[in-house]
Short mmCIF file of the C-alpha atoms (twelve columns), coordinates in Angstrom:
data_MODEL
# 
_entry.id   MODEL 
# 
loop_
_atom_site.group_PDB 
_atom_site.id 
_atom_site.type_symbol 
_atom_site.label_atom_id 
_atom_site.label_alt_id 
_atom_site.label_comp_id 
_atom_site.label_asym_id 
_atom_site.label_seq_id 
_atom_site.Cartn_x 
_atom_site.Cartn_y 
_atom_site.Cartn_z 
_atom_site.pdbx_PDB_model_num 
ATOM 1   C CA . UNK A 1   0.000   0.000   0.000  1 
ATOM 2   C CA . UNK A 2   1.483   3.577   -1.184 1 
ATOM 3   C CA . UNK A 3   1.982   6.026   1.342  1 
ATOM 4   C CA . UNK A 4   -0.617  8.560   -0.276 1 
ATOM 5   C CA . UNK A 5   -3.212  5.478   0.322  1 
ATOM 6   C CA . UNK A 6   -2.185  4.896   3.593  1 
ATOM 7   C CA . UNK A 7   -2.209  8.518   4.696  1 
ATOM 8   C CA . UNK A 8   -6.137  9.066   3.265  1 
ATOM 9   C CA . UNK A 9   -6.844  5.998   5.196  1 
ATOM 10  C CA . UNK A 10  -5.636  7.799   8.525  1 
ATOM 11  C CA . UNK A 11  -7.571  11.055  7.371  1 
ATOM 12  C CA . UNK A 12  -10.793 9.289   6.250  1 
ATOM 13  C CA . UNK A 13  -10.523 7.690   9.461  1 
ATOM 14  C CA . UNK A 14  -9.858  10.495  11.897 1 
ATOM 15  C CA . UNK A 15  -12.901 12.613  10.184 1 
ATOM 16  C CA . UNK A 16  -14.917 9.198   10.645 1 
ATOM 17  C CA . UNK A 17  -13.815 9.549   14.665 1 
ATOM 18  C CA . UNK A 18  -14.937 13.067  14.982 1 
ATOM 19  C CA . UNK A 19  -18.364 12.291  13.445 1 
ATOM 20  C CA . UNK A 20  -19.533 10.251  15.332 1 
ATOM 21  C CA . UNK A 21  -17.792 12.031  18.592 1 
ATOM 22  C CA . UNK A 22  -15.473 8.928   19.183 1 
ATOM 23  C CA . UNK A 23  -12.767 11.582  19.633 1 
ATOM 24  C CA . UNK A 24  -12.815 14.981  20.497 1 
ATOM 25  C CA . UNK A 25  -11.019 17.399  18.272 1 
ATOM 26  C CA . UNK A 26  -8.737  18.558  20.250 1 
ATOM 27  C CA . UNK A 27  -7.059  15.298  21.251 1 
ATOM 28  C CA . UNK A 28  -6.758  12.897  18.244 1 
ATOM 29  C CA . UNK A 29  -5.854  9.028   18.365 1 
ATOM 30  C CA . UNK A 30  -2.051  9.415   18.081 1 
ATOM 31  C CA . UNK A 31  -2.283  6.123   15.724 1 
ATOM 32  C CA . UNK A 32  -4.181  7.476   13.008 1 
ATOM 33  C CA . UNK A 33  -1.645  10.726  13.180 1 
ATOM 34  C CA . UNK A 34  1.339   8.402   13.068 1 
ATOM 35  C CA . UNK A 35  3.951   8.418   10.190 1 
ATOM 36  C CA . UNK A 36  3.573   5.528   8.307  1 
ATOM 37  C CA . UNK A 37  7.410   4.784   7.043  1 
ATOM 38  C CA . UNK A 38  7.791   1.829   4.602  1 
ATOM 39  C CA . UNK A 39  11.295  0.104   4.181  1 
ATOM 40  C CA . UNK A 40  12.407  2.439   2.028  1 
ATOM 41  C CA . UNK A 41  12.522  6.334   2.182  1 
ATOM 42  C CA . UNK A 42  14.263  8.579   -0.404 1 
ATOM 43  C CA . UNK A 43  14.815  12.316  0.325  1 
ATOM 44  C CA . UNK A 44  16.277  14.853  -1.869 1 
ATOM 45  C CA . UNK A 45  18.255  17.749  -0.247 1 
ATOM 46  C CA . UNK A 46  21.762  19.703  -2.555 1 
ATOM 47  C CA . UNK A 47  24.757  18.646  -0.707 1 
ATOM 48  C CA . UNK A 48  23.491  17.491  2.206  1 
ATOM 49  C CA . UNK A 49  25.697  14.496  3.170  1 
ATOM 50  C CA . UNK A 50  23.745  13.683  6.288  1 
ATOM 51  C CA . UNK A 51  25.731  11.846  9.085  1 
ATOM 52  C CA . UNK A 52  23.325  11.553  12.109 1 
ATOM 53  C CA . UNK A 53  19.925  10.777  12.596 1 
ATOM 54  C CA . UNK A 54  17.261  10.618  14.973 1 
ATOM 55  C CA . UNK A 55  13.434  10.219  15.422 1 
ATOM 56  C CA . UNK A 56  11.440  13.453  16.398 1 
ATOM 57  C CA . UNK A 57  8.247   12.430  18.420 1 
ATOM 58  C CA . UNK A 58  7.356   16.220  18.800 1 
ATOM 59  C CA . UNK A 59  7.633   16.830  14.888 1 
ATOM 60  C CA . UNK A 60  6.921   13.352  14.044 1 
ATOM 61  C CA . UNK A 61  9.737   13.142  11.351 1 
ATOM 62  C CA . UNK A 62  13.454  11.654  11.104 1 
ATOM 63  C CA . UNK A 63  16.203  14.913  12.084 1 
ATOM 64  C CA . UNK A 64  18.964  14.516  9.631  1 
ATOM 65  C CA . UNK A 65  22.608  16.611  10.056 1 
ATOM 66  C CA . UNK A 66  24.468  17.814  7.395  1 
ATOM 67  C CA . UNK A 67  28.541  17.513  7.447  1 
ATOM 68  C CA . UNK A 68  29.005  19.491  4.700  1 
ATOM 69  C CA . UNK A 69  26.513  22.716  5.744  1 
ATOM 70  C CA . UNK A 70  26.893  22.557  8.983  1 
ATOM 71  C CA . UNK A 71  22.420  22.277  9.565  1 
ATOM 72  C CA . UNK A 72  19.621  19.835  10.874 1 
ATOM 73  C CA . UNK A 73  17.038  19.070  8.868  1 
ATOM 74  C CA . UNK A 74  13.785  16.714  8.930  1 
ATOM 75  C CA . UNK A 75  12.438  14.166  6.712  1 
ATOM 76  C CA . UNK A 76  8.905   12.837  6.578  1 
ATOM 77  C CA . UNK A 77  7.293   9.644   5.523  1 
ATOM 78  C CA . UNK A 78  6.706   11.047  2.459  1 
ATOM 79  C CA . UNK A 79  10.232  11.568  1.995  1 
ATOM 80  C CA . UNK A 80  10.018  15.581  2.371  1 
ATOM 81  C CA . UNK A 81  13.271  17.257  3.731  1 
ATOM 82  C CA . UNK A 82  12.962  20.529  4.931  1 
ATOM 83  C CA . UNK A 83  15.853  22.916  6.616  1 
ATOM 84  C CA . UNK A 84  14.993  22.705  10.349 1 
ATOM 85  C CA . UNK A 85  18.396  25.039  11.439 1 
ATOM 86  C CA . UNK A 86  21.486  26.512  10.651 1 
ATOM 87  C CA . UNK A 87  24.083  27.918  13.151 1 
ATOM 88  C CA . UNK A 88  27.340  29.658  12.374 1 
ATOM 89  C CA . UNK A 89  29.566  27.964  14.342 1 
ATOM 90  C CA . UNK A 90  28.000  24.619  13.817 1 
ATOM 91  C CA . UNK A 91  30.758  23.668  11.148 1 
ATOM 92  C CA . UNK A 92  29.626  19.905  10.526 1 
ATOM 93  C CA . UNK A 93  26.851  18.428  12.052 1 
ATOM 94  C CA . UNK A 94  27.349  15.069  13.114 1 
ATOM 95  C CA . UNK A 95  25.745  13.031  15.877 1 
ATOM 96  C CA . UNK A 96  22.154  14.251  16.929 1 
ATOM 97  C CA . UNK A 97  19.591  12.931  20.103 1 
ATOM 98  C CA . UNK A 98  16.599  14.584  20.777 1 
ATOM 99  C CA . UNK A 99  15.726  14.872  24.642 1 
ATOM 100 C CA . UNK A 100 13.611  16.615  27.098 1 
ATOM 101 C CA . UNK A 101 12.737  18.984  24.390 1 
ATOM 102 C CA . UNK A 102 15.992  19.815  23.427 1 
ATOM 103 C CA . UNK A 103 18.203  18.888  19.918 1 
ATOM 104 C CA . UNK A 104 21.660  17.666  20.716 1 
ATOM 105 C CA . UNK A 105 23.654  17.815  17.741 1 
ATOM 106 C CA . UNK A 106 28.123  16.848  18.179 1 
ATOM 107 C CA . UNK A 107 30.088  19.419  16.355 1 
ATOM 108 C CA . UNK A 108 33.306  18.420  14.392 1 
ATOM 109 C CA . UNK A 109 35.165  19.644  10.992 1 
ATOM 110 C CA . UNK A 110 36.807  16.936  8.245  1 
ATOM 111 C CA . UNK A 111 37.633  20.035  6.341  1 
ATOM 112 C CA . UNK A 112 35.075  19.516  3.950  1 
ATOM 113 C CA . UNK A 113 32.275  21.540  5.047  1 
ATOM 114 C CA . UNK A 114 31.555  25.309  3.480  1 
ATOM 115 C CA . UNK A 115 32.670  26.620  6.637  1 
ATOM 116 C CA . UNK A 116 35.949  24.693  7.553  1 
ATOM 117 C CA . UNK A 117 39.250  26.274  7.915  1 
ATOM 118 C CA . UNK A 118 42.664  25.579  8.809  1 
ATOM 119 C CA . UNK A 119 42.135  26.138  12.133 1 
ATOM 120 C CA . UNK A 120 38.916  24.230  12.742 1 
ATOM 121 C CA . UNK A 121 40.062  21.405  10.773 1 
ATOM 122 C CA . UNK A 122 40.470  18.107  12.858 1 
ATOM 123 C CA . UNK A 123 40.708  20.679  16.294 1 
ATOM 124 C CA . UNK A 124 36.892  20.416  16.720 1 
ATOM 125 C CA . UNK A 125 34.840  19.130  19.293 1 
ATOM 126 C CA . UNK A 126 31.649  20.126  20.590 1 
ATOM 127 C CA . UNK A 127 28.148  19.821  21.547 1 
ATOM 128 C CA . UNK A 128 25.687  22.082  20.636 1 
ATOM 129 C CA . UNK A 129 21.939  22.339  22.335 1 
ATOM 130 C CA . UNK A 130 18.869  23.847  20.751 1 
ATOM 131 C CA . UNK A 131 15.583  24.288  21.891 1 
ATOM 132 C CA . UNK A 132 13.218  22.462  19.692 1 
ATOM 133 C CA . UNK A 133 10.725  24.780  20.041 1 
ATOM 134 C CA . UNK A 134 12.478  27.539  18.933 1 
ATOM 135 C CA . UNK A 135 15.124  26.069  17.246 1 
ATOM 136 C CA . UNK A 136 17.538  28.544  18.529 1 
ATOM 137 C CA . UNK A 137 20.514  27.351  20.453 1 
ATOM 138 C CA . UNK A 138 20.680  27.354  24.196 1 
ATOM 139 C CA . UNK A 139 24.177  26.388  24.073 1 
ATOM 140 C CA . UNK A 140 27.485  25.442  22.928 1 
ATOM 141 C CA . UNK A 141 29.801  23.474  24.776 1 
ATOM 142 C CA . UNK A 142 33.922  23.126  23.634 1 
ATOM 143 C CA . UNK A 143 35.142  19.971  24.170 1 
ATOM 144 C CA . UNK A 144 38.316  20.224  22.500 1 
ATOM 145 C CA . UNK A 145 39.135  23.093  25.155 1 
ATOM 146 C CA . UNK A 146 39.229  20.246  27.576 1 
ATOM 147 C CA . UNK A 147 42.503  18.608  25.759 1 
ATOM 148 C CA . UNK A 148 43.727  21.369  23.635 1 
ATOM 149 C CA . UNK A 149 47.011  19.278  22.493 1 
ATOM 150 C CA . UNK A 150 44.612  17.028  20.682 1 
ATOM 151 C CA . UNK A 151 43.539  16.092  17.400 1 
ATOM 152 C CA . UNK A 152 39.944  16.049  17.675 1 
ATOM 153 C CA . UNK A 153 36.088  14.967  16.141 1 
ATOM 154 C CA . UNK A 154 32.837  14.865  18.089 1 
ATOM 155 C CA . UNK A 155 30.719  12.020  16.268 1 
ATOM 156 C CA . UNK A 156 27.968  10.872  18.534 1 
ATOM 157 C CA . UNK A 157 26.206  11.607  21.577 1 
ATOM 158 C CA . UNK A 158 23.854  9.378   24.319 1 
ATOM 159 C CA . UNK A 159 21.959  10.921  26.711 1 
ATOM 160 C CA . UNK A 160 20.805  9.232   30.378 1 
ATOM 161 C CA . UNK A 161 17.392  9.593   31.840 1 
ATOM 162 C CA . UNK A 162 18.793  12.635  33.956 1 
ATOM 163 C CA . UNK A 163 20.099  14.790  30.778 1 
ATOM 164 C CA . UNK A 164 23.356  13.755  31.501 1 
ATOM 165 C CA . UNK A 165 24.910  13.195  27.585 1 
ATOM 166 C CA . UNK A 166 27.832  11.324  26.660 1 
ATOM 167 C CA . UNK A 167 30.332  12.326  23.732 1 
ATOM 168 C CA . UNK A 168 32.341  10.181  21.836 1 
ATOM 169 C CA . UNK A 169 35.855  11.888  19.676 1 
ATOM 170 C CA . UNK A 170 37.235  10.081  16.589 1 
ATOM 171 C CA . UNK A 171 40.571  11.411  17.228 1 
ATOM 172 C CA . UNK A 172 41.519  11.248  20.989 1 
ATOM 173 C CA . UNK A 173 40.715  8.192   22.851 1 
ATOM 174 C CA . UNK A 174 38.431  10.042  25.278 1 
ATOM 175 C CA . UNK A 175 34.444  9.826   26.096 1 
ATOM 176 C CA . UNK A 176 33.197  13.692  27.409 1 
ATOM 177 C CA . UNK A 177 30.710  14.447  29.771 1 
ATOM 178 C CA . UNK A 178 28.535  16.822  29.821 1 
ATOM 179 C CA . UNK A 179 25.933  17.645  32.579 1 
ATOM 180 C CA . UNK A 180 22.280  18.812  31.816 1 
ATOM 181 C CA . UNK A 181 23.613  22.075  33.269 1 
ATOM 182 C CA . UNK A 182 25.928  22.544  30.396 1 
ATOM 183 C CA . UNK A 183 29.320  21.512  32.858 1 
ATOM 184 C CA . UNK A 184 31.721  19.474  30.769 1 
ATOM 185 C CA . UNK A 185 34.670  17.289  31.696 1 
ATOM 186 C CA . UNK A 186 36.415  14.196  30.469 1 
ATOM 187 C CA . UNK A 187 34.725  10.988  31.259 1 
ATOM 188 C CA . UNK A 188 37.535  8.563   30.235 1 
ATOM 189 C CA . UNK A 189 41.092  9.151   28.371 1 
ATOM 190 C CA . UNK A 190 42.127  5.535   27.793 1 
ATOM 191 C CA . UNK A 191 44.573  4.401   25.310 1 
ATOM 192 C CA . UNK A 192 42.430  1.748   24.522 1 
ATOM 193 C CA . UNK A 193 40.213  3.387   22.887 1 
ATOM 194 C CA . UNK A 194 43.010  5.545   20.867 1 
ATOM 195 C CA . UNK A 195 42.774  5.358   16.997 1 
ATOM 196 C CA . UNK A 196 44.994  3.769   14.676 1 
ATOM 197 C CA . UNK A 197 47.604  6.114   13.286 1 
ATOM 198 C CA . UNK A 198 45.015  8.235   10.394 1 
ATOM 199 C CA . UNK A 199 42.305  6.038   11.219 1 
ATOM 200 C CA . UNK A 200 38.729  6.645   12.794 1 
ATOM 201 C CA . UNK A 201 38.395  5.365   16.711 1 
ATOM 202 C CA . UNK A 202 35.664  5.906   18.559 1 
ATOM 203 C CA . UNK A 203 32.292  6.283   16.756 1 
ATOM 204 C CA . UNK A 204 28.711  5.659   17.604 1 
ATOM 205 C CA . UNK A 205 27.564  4.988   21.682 1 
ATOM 206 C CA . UNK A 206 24.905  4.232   23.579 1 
ATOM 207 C CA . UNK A 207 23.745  4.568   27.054 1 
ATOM 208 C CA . UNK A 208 22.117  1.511   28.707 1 
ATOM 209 C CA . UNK A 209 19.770  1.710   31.345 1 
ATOM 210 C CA . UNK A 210 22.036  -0.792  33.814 1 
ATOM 211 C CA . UNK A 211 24.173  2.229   33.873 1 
ATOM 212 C CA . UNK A 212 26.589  1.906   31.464 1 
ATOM 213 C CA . UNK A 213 27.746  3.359   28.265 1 
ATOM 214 C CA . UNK A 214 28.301  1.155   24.938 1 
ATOM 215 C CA . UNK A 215 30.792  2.826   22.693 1 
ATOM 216 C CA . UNK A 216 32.208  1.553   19.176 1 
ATOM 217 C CA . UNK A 217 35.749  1.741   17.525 1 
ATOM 218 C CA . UNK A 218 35.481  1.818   14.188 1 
ATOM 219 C CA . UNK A 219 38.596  1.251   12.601 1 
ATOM 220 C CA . UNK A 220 39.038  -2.047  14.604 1 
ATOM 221 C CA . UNK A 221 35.532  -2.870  15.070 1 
ATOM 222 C CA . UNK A 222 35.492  -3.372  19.007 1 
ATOM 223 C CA . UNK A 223 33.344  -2.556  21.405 1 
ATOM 224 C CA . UNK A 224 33.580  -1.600  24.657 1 
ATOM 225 C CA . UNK A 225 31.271  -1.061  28.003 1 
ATOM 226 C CA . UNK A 226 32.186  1.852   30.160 1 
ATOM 227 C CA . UNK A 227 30.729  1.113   33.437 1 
ATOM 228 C CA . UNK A 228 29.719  4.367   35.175 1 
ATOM 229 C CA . UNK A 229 28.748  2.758   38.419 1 
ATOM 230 C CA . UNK A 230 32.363  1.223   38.771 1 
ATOM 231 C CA . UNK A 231 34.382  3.927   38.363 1 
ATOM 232 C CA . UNK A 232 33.810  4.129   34.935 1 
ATOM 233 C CA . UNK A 233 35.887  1.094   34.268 1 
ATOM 234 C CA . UNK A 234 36.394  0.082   30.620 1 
ATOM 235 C CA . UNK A 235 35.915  -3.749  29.565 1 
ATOM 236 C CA . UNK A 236 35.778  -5.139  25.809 1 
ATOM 237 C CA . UNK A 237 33.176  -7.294  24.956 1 
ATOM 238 C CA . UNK A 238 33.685  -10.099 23.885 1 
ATOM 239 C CA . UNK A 239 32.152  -12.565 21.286 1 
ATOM 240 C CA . UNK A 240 31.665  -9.948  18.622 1 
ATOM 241 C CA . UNK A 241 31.540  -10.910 14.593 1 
ATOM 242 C CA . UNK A 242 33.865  -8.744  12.613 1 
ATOM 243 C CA . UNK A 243 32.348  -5.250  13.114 1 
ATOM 244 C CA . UNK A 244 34.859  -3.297  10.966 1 
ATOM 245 C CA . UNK A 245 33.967  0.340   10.627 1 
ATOM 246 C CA . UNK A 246 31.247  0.259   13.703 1 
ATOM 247 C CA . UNK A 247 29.672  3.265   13.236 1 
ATOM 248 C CA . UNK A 248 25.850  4.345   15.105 1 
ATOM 249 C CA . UNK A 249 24.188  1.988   16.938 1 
ATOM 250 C CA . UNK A 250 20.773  1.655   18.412 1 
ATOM 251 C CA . UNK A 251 19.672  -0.705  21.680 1 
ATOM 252 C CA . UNK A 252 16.118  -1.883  21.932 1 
ATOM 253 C CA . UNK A 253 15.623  -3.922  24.640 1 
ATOM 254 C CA . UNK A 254 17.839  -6.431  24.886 1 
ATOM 255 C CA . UNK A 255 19.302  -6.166  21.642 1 
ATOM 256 C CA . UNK A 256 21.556  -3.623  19.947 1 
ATOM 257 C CA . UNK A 257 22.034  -2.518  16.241 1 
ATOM 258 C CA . UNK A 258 25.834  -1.484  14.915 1 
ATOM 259 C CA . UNK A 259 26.055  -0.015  11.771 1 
ATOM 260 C CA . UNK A 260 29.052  -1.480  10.443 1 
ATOM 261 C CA . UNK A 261 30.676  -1.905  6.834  1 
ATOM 262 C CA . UNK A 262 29.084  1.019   5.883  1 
ATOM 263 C CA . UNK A 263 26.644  -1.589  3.852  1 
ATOM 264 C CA . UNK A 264 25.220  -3.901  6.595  1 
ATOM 265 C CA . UNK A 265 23.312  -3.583  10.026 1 
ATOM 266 C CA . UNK A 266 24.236  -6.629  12.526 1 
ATOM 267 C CA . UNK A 267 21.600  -7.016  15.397 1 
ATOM 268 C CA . UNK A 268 23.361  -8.281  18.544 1 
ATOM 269 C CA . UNK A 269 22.506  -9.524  21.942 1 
ATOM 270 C CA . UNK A 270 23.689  -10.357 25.161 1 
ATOM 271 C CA . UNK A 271 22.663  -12.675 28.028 1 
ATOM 272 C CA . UNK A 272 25.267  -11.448 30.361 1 
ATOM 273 C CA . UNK A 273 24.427  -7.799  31.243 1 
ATOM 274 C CA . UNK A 274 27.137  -6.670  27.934 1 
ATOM 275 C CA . UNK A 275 30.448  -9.046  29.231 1 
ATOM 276 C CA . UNK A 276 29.942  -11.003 25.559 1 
ATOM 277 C CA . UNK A 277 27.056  -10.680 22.778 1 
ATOM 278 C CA . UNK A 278 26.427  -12.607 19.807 1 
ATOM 279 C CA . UNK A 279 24.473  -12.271 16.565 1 
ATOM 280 C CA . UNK A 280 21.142  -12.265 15.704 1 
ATOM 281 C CA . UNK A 281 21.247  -11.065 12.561 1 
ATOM 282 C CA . UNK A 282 22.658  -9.706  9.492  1 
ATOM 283 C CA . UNK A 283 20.955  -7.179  7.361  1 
ATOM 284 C CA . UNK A 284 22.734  -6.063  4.288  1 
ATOM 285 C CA . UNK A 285 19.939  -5.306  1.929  1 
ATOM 286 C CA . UNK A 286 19.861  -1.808  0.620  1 
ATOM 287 C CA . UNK A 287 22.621  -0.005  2.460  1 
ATOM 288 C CA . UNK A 288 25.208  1.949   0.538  1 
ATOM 289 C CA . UNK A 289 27.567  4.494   2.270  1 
ATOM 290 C CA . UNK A 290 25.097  3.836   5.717  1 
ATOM 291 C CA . UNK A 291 26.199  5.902   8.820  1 
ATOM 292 C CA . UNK A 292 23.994  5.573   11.748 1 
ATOM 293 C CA . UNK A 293 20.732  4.403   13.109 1 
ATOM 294 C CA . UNK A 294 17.519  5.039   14.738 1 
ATOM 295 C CA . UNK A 295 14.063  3.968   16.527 1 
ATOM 296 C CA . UNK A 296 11.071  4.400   15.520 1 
ATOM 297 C CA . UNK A 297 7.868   2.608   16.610 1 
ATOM 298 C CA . UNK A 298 10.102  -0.970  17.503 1 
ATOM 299 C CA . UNK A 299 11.676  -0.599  14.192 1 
ATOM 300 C CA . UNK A 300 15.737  0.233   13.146 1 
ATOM 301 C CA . UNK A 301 15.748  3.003   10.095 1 
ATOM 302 C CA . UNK A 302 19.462  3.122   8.733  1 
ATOM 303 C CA . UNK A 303 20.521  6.156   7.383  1 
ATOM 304 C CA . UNK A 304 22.813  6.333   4.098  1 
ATOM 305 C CA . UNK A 305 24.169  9.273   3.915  1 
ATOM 306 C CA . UNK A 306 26.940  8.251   0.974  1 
ATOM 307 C CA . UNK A 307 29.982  8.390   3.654  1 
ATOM 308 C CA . UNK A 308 32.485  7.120   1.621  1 
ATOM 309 C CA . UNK A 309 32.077  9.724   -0.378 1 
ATOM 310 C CA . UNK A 310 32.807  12.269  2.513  1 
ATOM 311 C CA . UNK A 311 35.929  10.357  3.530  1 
ATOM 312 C CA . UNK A 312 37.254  10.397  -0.241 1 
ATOM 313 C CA . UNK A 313 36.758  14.251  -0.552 1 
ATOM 314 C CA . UNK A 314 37.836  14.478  2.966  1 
ATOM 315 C CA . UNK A 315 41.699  12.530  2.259  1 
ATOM 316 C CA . UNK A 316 42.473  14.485  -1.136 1 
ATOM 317 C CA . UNK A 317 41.141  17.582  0.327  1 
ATOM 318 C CA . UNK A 318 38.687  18.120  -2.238 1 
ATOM 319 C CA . UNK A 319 35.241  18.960  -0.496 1 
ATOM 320 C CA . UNK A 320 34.116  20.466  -4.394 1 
ATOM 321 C CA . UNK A 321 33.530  17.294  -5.070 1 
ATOM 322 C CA . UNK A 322 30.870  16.337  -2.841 1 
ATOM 323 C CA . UNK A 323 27.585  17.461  -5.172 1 
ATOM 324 C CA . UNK A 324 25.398  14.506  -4.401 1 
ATOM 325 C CA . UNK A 325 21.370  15.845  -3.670 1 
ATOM 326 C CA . UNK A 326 20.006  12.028  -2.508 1 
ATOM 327 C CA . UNK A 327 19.862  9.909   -0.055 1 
ATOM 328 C CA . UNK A 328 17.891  6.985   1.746  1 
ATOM 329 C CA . UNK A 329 16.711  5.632   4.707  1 
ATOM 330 C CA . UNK A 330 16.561  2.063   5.174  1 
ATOM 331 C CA . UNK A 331 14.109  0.058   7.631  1 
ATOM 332 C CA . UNK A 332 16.272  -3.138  9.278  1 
ATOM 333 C CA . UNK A 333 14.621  -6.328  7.416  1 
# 
């Protein structure tokens, strides 16, 4: 069934509803009002080369970033993008949560957005915070300030039920934190988690509700727990497929989604609180240049966002070359 169908079904019935007084105008059945995303949504937006992406239940639409323009967008069921913001300083947009009506979008610079320079390039680390209702920022946090010798990336973010977000950096082996009151400080700084020589490290992360932190290394494919209520001690877990280039990931329940490959999503699980995990599944149908992940009504929607792309402009320092106006988002199969 089409989406046009499906979304005259939900009309025809809501008017049906208020007819016969089932349901009072003011207060609609949120399931008739509900997006109605198939497994396959195309958007079209110039340049956009979308890295993050996250579900919006107060605008009921997907928030894409933009590396290259440095702006959030949304995208609908029908596959409508539409500029959300656009902030001066916010140089690439990369990782994005929404929370507690609030837009947290990571702040780093490849050197191939519009507004990278010299000195931004590979030194930048931040999270930004805007209010969704306005969609003006309430502030900008610099993360990079806290290690200043550094190379540096922001890439993802993971909030905890007290507002309490989590930052991963591609660049320095380090996990930020930064308090709902805007406070930041480093979380951990463990060679561990350092990058191969000109390679990506940390990437996507996730906050589960025993209290810990998931984060992924992408060059090698690891991933690690960060356990916050033992003094934030780091343990690999163990068990793993070949996860090479773990990038987002997504945890439902009792089973989390890595991005990884940049063409395949592999569902994992774990019986022993995160120690080990192995797979459920495998999806590799329909994702090309894939970057992240995210939840929406008990289903994963992958995001392609034509990455390799970025990282070719990106290492012959080339960002003219990046013209590409589509992109998709894939439901996990």
């Amino acid at each position: 069934m089409n989406a046009f169908v499906c979304r005259l079904g939900r009309v025809s019935a809501l008017l049906l509803s208020a007819w016969f007084g089932l349901t009072a105008c003011n207060n609609p059945d949120p399931n008739l009002l509900a997006p109605d995303f198939g497994d396959r949504i195309t958007f079209m937006s110039a340049r956009q080369y979308p890295e993050g992406i996250t579900f919006s239940p107060v605008l009921n639409r997907f928030l894409v970033t933009s590396i290259t323009q440095g702006k959030v967008g949304t995208v609908d069921d029908d596959g409508e993008y539409m500029d959300l913001f656009s902030d001066a300083q916010l140089i690439s947009a990369i990782g994005i949560k929404e929370f507690g009506g609030k837009i947290y979008v990571c702040n780093g610079d490849q050197g191939v957005s519009s507004k990278s320079t010299a000195q931004s390039r590979l030194r930048t680390a931040g999270l930004f915070v805007y209010n969704l209702a306005t969609n003006q920022v309430e502030r900008r946090t610099d993360l990079a300030a806290l290690l200043p010798n550094s190379q540096h990336f922001a890439n993802d973010v993971a909030l905890d039920p007290q507002g309490v977000a989590y930052v991963t950096d591609s660049f320095a082996p380090v996990v930020y934190r930064v308090g709902a009151d805007g406070q930041a400080s480093v979380l951990v700084n463990d060679p561990v988690l350092a990058p191969p020589t000109g390679q990506f490290g940390l990437n996507g992360i996730v906050y589960h509700p025993g209290n810990f932190l998931i984060v992924a290394k992408a060059a090698t494919g690891q991933l690690y727990k960060i356990n916050l209520a033992s003094n934030n001690a780091i343990t690999e877990i163990t068990g793993l497929p070949t996860l090479t280039g773990a990038d987002g990931m997504t945890l439902i329940g009792a089973d989390l989604y890595v991005v990884n490959n940049r063409n395949r999503v592999t569902q994992l699980r774990s019986s022993d609180n995160w120690a080990t995990a192995s797979t459920v599944k495998v999806d590799e149908a329909g994702y090309e240049g894939a970057t992240t992940n995210a939840a929406f009504n008990g289903q994963i929607y992958t995001l392609n966002g034509r990455i390799g792309e970025v990282g070719a402009a990106a290492m012959a320092g080339n960002p003219a070359s990046l013209t590409a106006s589509s992109y998709t988002i894939q439901r996990f199969r």
